[in-house]
gemmi code that builds the backbone of each chain (N, CA, C; Angstrom):
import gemmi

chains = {
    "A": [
        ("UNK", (3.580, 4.367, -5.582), (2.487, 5.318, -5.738), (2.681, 6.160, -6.980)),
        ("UNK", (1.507, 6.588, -7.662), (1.837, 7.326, -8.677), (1.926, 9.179, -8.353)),
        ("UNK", (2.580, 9.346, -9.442), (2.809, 10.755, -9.149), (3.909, 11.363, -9.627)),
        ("UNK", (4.484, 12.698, -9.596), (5.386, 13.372, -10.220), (6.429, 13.989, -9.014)),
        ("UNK", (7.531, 13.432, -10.025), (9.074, 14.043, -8.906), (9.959, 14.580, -10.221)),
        ("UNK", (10.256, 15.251, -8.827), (11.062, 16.701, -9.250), (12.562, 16.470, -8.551)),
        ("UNK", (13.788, 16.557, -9.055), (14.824, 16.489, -8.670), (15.505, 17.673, -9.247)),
        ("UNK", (16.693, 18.021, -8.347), (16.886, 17.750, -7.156), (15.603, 18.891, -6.334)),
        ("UNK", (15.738, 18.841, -5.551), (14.783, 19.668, -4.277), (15.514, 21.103, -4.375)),
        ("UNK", (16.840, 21.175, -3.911), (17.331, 22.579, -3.682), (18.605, 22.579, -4.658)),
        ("UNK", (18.809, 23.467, -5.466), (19.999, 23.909, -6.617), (20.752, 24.584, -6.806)),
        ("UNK", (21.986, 24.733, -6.078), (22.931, 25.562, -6.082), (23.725, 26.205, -7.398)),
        ("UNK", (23.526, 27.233, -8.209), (24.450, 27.209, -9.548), (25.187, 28.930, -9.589)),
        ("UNK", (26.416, 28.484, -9.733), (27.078, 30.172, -10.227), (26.799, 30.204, -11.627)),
        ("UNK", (26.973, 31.830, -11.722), (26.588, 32.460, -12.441), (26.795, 32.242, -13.892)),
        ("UNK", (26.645, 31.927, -15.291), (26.925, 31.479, -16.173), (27.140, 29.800, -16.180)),
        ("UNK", (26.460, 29.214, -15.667), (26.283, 27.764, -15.522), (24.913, 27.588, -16.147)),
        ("UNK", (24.747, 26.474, -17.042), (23.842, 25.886, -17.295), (23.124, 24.845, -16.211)),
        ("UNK", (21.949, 24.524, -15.537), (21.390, 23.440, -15.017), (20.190, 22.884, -15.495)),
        ("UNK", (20.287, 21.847, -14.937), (19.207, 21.073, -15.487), (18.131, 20.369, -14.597)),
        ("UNK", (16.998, 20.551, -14.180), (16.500, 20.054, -13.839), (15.014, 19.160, -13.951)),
        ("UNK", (15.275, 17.779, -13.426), (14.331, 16.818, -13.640), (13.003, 16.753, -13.288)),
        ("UNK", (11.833, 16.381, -14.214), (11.075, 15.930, -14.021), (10.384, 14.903, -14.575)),
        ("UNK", (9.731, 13.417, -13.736), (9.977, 12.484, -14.194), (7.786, 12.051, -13.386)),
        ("UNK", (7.088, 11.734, -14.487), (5.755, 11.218, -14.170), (5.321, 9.576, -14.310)),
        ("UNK", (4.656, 9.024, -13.831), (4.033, 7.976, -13.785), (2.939, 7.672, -13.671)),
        ("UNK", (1.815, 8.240, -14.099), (0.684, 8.527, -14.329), (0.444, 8.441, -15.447)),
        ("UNK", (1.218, 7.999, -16.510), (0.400, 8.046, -17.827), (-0.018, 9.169, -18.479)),
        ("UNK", (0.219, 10.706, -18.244), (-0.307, 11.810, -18.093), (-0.046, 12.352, -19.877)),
        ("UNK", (-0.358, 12.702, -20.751), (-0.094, 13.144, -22.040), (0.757, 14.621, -22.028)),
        ("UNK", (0.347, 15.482, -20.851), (0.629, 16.446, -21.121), (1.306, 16.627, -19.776)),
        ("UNK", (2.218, 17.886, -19.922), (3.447, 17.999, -18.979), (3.581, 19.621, -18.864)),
        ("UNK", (3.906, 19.732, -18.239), (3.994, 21.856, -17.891), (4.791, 21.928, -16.819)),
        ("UNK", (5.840, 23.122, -17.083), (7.079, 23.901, -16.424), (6.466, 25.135, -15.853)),
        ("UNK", (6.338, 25.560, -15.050), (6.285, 26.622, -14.473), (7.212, 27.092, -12.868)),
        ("UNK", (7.426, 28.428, -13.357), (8.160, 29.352, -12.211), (7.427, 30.129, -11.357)),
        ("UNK", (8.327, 29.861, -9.902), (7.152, 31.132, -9.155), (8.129, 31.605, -8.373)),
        ("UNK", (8.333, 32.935, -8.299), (8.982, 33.784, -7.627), (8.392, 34.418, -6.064)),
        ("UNK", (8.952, 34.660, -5.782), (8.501, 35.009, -3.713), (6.787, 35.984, -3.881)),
        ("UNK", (6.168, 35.120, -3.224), (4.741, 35.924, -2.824), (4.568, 36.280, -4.137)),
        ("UNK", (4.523, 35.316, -5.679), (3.969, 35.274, -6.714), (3.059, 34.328, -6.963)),
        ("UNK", (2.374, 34.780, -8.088), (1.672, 33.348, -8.798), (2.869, 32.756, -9.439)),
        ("UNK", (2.484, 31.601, -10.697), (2.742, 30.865, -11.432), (2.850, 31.353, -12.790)),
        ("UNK", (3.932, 31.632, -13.401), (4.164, 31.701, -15.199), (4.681, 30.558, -15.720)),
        ("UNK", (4.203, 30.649, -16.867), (4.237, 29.100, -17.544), (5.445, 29.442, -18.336)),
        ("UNK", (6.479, 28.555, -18.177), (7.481, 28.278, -19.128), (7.566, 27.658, -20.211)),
        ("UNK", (7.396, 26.335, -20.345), (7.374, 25.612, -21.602), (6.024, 24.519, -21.245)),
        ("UNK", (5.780, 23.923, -21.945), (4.442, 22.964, -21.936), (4.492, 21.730, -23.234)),
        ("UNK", (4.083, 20.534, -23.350), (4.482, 20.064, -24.446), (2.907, 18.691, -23.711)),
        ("UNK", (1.976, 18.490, -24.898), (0.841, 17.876, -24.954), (1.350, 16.397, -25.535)),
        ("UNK", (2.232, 16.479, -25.753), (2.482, 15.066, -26.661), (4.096, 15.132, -27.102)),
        ("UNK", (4.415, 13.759, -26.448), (5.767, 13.230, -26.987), (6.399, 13.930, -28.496)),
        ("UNK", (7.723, 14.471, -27.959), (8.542, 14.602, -29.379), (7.776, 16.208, -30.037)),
        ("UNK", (6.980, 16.623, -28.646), (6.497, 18.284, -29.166), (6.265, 19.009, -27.605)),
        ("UNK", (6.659, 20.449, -27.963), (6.598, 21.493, -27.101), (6.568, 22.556, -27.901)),
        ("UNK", (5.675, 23.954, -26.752), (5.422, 24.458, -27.070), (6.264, 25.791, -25.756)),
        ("UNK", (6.411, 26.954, -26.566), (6.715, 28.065, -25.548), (5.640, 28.722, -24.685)),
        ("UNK", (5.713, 28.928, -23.413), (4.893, 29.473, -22.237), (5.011, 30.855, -22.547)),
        ("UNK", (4.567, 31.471, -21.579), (4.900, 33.337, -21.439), (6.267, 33.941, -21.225)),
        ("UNK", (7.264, 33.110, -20.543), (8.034, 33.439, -20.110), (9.677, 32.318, -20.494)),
        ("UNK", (9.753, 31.693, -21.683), (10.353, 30.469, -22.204), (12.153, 30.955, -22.576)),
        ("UNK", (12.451, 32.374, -22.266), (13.609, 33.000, -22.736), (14.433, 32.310, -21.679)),
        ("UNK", (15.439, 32.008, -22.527), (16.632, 31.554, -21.255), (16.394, 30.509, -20.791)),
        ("UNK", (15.350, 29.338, -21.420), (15.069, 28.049, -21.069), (15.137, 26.966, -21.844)),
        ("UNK", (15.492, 25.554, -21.577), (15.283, 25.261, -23.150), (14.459, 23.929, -22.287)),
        ("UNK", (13.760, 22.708, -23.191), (12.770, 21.457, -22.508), (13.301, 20.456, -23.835)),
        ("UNK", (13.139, 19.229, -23.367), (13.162, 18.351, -24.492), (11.872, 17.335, -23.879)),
        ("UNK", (11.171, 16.496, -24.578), (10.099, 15.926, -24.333), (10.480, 14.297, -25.378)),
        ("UNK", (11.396, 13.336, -25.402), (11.764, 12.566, -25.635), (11.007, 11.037, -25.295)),
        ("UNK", (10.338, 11.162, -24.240), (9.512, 10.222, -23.330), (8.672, 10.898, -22.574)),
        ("UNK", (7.701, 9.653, -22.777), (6.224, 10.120, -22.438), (5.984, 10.908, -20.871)),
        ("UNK", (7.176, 10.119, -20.269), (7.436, 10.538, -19.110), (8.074, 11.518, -18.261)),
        ("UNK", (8.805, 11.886, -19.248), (9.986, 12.539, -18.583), (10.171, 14.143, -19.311)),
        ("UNK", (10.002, 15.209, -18.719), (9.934, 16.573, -18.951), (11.342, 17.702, -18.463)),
        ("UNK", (12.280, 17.182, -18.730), (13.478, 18.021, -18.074), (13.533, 19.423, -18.931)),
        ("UNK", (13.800, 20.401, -17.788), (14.170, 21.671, -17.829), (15.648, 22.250, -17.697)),
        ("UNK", (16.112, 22.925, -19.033), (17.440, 23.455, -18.908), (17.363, 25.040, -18.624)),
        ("UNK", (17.988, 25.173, -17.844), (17.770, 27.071, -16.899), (19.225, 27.148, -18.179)),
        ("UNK", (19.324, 28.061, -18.599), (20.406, 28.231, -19.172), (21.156, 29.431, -18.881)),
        ("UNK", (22.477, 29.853, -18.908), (23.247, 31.150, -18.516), (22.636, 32.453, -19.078)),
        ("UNK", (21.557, 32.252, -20.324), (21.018, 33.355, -20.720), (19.707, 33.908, -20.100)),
        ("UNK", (19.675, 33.014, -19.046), (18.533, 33.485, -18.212), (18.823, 34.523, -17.035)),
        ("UNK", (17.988, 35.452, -17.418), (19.563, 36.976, -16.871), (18.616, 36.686, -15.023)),
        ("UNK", (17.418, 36.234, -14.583), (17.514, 36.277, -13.152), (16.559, 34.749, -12.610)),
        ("UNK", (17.565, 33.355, -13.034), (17.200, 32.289, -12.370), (16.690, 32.016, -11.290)),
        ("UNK", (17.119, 32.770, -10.183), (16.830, 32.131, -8.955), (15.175, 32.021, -8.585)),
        ("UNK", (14.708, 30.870, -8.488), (13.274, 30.813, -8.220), (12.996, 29.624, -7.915)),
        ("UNK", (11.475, 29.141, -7.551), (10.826, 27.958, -7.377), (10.661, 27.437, -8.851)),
        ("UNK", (10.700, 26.391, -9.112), (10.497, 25.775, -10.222), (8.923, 24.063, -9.974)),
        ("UNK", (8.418, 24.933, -10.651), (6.898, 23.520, -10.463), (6.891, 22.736, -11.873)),
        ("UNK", (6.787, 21.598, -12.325), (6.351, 20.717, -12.724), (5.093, 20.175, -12.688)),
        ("UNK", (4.747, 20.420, -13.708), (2.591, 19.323, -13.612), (2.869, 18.604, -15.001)),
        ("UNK", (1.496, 17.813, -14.767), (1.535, 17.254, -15.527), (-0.278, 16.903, -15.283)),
        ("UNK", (-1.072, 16.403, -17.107), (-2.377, 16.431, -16.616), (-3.011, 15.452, -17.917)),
        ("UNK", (-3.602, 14.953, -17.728), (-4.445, 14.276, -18.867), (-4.436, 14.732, -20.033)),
        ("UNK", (-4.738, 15.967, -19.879), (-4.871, 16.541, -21.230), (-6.438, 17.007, -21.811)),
        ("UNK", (-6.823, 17.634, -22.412), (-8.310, 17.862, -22.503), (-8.719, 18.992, -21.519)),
        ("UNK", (-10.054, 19.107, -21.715), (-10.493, 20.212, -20.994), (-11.087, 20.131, -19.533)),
        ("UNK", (-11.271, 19.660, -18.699), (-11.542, 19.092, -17.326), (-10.312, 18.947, -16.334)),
        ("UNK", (-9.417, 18.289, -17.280), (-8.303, 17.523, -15.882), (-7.407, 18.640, -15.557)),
        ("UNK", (-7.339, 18.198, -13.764), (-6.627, 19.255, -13.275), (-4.980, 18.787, -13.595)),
        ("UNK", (-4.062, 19.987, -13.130), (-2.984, 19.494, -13.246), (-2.611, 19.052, -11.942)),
        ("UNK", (-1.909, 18.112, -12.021), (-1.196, 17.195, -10.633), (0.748, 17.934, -10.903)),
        ("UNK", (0.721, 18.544, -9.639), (2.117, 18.670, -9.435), (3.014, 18.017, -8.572)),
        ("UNK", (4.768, 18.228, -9.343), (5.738, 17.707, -8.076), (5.686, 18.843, -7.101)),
        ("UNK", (7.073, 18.290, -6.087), (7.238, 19.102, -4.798), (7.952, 20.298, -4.960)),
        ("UNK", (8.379, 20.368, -6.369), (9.169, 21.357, -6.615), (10.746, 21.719, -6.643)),
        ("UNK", (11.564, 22.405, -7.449), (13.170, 22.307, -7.350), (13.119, 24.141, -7.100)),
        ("UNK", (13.840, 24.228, -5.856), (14.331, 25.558, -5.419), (15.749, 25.741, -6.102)),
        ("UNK", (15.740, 26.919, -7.057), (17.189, 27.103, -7.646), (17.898, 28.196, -7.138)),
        ("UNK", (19.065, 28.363, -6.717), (19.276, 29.578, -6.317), (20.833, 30.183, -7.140)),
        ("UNK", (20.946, 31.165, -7.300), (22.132, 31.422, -8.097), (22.736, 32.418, -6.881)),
        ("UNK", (24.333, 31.783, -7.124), (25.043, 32.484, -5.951), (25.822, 33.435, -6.953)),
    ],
    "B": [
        ("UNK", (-3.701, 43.068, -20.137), (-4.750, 42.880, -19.509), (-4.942, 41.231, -18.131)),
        ("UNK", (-5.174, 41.476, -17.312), (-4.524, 40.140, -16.627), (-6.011, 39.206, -16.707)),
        ("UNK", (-5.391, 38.075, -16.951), (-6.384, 37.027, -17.735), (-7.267, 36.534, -15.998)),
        ("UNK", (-6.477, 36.549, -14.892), (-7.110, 36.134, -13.792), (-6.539, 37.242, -12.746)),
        ("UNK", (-7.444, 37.623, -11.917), (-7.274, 38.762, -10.751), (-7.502, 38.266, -9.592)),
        ("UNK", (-6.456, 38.038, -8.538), (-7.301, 37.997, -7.403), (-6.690, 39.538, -6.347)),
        ("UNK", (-8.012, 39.896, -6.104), (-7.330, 41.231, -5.767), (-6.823, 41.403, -3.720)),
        ("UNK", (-6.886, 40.325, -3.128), (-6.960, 40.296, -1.987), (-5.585, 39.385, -1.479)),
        ("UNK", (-4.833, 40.380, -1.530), (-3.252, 39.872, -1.386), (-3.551, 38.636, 0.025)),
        ("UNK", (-4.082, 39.675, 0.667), (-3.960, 38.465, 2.491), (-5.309, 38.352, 2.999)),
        ("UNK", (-6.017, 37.736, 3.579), (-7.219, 37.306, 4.529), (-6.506, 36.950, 5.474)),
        ("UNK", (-7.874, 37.015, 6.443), (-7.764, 36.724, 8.192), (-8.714, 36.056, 8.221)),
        ("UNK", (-9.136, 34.836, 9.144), (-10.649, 34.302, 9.086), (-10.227, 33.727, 10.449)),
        ("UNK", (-10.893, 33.676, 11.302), (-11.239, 33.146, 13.024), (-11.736, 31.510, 12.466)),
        ("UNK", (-10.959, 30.927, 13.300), (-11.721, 29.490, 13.052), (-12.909, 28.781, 13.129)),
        ("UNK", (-13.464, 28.186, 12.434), (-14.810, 27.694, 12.287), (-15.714, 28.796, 11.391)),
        ("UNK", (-15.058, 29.946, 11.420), (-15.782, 30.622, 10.124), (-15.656, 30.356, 8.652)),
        ("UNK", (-16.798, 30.903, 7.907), (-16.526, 30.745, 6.657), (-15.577, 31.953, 6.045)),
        ("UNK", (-15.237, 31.888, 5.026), (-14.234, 32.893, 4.127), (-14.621, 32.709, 2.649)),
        ("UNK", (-14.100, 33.658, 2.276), (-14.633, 34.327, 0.681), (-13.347, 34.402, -0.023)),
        ("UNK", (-12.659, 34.021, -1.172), (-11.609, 34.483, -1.403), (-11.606, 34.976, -3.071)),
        ("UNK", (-11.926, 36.235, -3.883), (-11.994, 36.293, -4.644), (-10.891, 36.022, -5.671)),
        ("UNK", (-12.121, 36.327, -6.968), (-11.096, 35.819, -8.271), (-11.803, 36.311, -9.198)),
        ("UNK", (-11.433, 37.009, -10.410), (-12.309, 37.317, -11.383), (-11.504, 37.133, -12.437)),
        ("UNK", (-12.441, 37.142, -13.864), (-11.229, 36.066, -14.785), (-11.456, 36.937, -16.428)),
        ("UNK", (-10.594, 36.785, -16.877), (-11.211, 37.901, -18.286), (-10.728, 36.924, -20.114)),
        ("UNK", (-11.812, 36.566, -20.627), (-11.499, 35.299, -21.577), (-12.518, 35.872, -22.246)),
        ("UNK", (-13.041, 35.459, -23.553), (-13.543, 35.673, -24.846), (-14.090, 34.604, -25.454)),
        ("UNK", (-13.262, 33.015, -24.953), (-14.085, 32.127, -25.123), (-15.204, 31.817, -24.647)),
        ("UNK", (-16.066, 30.658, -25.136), (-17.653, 30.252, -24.443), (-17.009, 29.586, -23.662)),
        ("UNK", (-15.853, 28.438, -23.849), (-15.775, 26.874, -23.405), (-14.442, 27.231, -22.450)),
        ("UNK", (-14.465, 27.068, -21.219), (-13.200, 27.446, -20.128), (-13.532, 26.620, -18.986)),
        ("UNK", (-12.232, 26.734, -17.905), (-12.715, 26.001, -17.014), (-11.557, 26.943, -15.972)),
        ("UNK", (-12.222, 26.630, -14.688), (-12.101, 27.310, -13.711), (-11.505, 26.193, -12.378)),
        ("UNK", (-10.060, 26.809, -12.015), (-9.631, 25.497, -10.701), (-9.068, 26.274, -9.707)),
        ("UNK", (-9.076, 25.781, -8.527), (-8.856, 26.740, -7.029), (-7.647, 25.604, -6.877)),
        ("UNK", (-6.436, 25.831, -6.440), (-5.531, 25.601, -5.741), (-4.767, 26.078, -4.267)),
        ("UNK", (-4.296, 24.898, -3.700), (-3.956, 25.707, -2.358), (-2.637, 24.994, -2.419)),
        ("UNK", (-1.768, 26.500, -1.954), (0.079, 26.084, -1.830), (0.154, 26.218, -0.064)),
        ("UNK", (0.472, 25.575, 0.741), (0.975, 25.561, 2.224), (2.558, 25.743, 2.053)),
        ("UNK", (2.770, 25.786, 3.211), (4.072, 27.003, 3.027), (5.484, 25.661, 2.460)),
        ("UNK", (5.566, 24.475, 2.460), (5.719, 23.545, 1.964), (5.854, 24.155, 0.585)),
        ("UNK", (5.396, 24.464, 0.011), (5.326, 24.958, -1.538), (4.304, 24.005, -2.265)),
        ("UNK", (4.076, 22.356, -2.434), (3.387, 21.886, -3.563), (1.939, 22.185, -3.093)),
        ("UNK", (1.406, 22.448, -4.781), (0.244, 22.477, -5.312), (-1.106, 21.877, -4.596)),
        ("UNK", (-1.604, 21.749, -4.002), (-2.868, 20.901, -4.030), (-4.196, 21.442, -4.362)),
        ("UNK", (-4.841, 20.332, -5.648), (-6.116, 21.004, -6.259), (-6.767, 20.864, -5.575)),
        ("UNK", (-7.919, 21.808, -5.558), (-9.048, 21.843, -4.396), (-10.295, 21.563, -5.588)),
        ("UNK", (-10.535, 22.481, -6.671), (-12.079, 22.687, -6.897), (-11.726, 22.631, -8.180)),
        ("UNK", (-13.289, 22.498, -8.875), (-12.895, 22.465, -10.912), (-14.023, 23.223, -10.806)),
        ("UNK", (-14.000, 24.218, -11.918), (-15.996, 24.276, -12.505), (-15.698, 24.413, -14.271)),
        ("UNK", (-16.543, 24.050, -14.804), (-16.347, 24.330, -16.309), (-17.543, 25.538, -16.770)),
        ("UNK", (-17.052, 25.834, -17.856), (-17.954, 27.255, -17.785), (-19.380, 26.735, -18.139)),
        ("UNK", (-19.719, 25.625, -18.834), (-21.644, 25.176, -18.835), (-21.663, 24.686, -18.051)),
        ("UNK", (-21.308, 24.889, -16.721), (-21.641, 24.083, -15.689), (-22.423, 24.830, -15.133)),
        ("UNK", (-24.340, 24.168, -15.386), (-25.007, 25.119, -14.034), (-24.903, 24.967, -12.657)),
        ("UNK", (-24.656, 24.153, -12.123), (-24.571, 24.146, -10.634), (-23.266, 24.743, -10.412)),
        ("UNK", (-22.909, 25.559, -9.033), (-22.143, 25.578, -8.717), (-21.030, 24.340, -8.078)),
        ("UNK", (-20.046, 24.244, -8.409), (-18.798, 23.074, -7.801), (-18.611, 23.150, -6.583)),
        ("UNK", (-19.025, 21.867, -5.731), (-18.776, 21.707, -4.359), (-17.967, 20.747, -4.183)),
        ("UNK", (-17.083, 20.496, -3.492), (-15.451, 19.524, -2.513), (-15.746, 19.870, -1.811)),
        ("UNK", (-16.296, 19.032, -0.459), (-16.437, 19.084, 1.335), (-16.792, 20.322, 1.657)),
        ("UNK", (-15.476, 20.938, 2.123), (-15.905, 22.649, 2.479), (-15.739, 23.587, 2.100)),
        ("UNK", (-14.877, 23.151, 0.625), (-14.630, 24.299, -0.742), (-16.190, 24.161, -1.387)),
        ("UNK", (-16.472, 25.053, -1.781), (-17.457, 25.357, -3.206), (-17.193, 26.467, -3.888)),
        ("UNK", (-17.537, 26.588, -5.077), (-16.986, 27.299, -5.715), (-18.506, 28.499, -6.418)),
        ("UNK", (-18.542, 29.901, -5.825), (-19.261, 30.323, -6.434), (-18.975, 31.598, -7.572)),
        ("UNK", (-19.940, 30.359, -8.404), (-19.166, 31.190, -10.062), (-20.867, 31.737, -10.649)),
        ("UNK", (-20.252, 33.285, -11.407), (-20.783, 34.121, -11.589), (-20.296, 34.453, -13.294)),
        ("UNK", (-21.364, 33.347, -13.939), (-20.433, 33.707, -15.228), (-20.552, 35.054, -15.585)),
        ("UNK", (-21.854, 36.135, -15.408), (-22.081, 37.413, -16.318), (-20.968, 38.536, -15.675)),
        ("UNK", (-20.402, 37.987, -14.468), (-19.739, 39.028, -13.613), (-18.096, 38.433, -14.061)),
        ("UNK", (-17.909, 37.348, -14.473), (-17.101, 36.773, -14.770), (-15.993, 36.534, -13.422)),
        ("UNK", (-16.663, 35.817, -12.591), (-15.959, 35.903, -11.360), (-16.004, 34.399, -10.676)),
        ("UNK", (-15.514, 33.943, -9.894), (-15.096, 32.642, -9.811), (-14.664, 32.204, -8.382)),
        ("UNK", (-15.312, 32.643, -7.462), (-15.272, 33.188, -5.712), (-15.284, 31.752, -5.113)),
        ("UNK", (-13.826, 31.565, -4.320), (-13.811, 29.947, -3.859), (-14.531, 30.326, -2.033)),
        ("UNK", (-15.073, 29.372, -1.524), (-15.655, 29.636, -0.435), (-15.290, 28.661, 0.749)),
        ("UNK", (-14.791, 28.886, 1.591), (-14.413, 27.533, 2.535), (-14.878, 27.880, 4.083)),
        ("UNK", (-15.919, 27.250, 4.190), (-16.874, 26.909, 5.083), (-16.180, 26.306, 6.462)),
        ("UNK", (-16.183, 26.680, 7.337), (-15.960, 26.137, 8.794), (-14.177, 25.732, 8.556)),
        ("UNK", (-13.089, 27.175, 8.655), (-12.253, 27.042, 8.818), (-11.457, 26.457, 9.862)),
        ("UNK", (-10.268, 25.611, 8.883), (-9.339, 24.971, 10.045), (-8.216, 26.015, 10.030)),
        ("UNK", (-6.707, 25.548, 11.388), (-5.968, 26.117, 11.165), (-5.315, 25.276, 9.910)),
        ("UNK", (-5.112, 24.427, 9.756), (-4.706, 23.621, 8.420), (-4.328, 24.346, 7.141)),
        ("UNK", (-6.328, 25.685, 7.263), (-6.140, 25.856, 5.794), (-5.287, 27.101, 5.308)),
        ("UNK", (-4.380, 27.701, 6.709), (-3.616, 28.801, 6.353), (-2.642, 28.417, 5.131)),
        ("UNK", (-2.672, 29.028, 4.260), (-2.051, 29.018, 2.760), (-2.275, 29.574, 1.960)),
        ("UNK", (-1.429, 29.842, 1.036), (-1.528, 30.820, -0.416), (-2.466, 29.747, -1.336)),
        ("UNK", (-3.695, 30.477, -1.798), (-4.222, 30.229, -2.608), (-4.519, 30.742, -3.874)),
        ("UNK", (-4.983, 29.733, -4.942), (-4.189, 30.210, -6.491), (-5.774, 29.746, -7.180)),
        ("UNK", (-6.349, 30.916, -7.934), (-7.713, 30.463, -9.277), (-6.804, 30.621, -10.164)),
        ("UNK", (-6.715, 29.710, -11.805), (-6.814, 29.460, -12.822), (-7.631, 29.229, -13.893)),
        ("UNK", (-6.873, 29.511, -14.892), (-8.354, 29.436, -15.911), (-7.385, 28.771, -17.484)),
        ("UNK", (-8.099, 27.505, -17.512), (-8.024, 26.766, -18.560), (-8.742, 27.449, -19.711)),
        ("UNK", (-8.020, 28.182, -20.920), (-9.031, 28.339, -22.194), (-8.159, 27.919, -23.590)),
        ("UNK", (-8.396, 27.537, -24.653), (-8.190, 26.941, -25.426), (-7.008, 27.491, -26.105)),
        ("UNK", (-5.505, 26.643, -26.648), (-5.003, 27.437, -27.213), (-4.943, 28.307, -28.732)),
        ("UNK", (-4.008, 29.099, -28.537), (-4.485, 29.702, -29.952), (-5.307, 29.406, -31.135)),
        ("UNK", (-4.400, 28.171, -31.433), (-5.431, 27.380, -32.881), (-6.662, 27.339, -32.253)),
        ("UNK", (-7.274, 27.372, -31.373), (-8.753, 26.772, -30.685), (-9.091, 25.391, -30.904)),
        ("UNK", (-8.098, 24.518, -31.388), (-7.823, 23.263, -31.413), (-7.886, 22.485, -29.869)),
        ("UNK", (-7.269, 22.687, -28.976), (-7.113, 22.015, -27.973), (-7.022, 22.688, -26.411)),
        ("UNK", (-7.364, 22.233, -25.347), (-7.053, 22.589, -24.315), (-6.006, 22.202, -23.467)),
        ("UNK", (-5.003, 23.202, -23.358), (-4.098, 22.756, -22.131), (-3.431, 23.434, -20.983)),
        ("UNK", (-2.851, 24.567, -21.349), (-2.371, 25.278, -19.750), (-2.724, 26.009, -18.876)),
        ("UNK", (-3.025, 25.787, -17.358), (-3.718, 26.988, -16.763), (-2.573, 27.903, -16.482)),
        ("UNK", (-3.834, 29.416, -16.553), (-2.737, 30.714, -16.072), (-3.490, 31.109, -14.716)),
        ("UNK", (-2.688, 31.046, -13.914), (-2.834, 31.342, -12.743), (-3.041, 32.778, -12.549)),
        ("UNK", (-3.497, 33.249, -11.235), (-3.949, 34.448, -10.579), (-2.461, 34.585, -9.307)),
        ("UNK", (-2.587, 35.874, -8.696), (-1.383, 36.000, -8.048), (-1.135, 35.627, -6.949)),
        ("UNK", (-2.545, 34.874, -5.792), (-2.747, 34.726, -5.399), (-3.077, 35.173, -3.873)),
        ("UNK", (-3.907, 34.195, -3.098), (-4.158, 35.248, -1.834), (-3.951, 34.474, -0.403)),
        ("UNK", (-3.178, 35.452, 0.474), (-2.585, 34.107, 1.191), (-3.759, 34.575, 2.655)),
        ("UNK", (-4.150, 33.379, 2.799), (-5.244, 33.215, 4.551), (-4.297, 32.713, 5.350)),
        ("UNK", (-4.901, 33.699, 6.395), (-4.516, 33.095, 7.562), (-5.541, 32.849, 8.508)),
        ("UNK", (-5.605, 31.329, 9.068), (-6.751, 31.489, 9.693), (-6.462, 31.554, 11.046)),
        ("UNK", (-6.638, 32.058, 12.480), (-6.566, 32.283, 13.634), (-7.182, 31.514, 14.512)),
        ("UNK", (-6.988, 31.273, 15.686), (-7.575, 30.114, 16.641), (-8.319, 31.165, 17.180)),
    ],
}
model = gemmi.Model(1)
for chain_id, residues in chains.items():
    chain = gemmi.Chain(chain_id)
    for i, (resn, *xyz) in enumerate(residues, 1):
        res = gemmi.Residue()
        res.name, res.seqid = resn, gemmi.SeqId(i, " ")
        for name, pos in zip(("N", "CA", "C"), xyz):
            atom = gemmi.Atom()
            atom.name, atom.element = name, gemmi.Element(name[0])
            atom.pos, atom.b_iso = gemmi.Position(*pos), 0.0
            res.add_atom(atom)
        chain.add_residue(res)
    model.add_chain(chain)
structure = gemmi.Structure()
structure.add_model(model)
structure.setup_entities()
């Protein structure tokens, strides 16, 4: 089936650790988007990238880094300079253009002990 | 200035009623587009509704429709003959062009408003 996964599901990391987490589409989708959501929040956009081999910074991109290498594949680095990680982490991904909605994964819960 | 408002942290709705869940949206462009999402306590996303801003009719999905008010700039999702199903945090967005005005791509979400619907 097509669609977008998110690995791992739940993320254990101490404090000054870098992680990384996956997201991987099959949909053919051009465009790809990171976003965080914190308890009984909306959604801030982290990084976003419309096309292979380019990204762009979200509202909130400090302490994050993305590489966009394949058409498919959108991984997110939480990095130690991100002074308060712990959150939901969403993945979409969308056609691109002005109409298409974004299709998301199930999401990676990170938590910093 | 917040680009999308929804000002109704929680709803209650008795089942088989309809519900109102506002959203009002604040942009400068002509050309935008407007999407209702629903998160169940599960966490993923599911899109419910689209409208684009020349869209005269209002956007209808089954028992979502979407009534949009461009001069009020408001974007009111409506769900007709509630289930318990549809208890969940729900999320309006608004697609508008980025900076360059070159292209369209990320929605910014609203804070959302969580229903609960009651038997």
């Amino acid at each position: 089936d097509g669609g977008i996964t998110q690995s791992p599901k739940y993320l254990f990391r101490k404090e000054g650790q870098n992680v990384t987490l996956s997201c991987e589409q099959n949909l053919n989708h051009d465009a790809m988007y990171w976003y965080r959501q914190d308890p009984g929040q909306g959604l801030r956009l982290i990084y976003y990238s419309q096309i292979v081999n380019d990204f762009q910074k979200g509202d909130i991109a400090e302490g994050y880094s993305v590489s966009r290498e394949k058409k498919e594949s959108f991984p997110l680095t939480v990095t130690s300079a991100q002074k308060n990680p712990t959150a939901f982490y969403l993945c979409a991904s969308s056609m691109g253009g002005f109409t298409g909605e974004l299709f998301f994964g199930e999401g990676s819960r990170l938590t910093v002990l | 200035a917040q680009k999308i408002t929804q000002t109704q942290p929680g709803m209650f709705v008795q089942e088989k009623e309809a519900v109102t869940l506002d959203c009002t949206y604040d942009t400068s462009d002509q050309s935008y587009g407007l999407f209702w999402y629903k998160q169940p306590s599960s966490g993923e996303m599911i899109f419910l509704i689209y409208q684009g801003s020349y869209d005269e009719q209002n956007a209808t999905e089954g028992r979502y429709s979407l009534n949009f008010q461009k001069a009020r700039k408001s974007a009111n999702l409506v769900i007709s003959a509630s289930q318990l199903g549809d208890s969940a945090m729900y999320f309006c967005a608004m697609r508008e062009r980025n900076a360059g005005g070159t292209s369209y791509g990320k929605l910014t979400f609203g804070q959302g408003t969580i229903l609960t619907v009651h038997p």
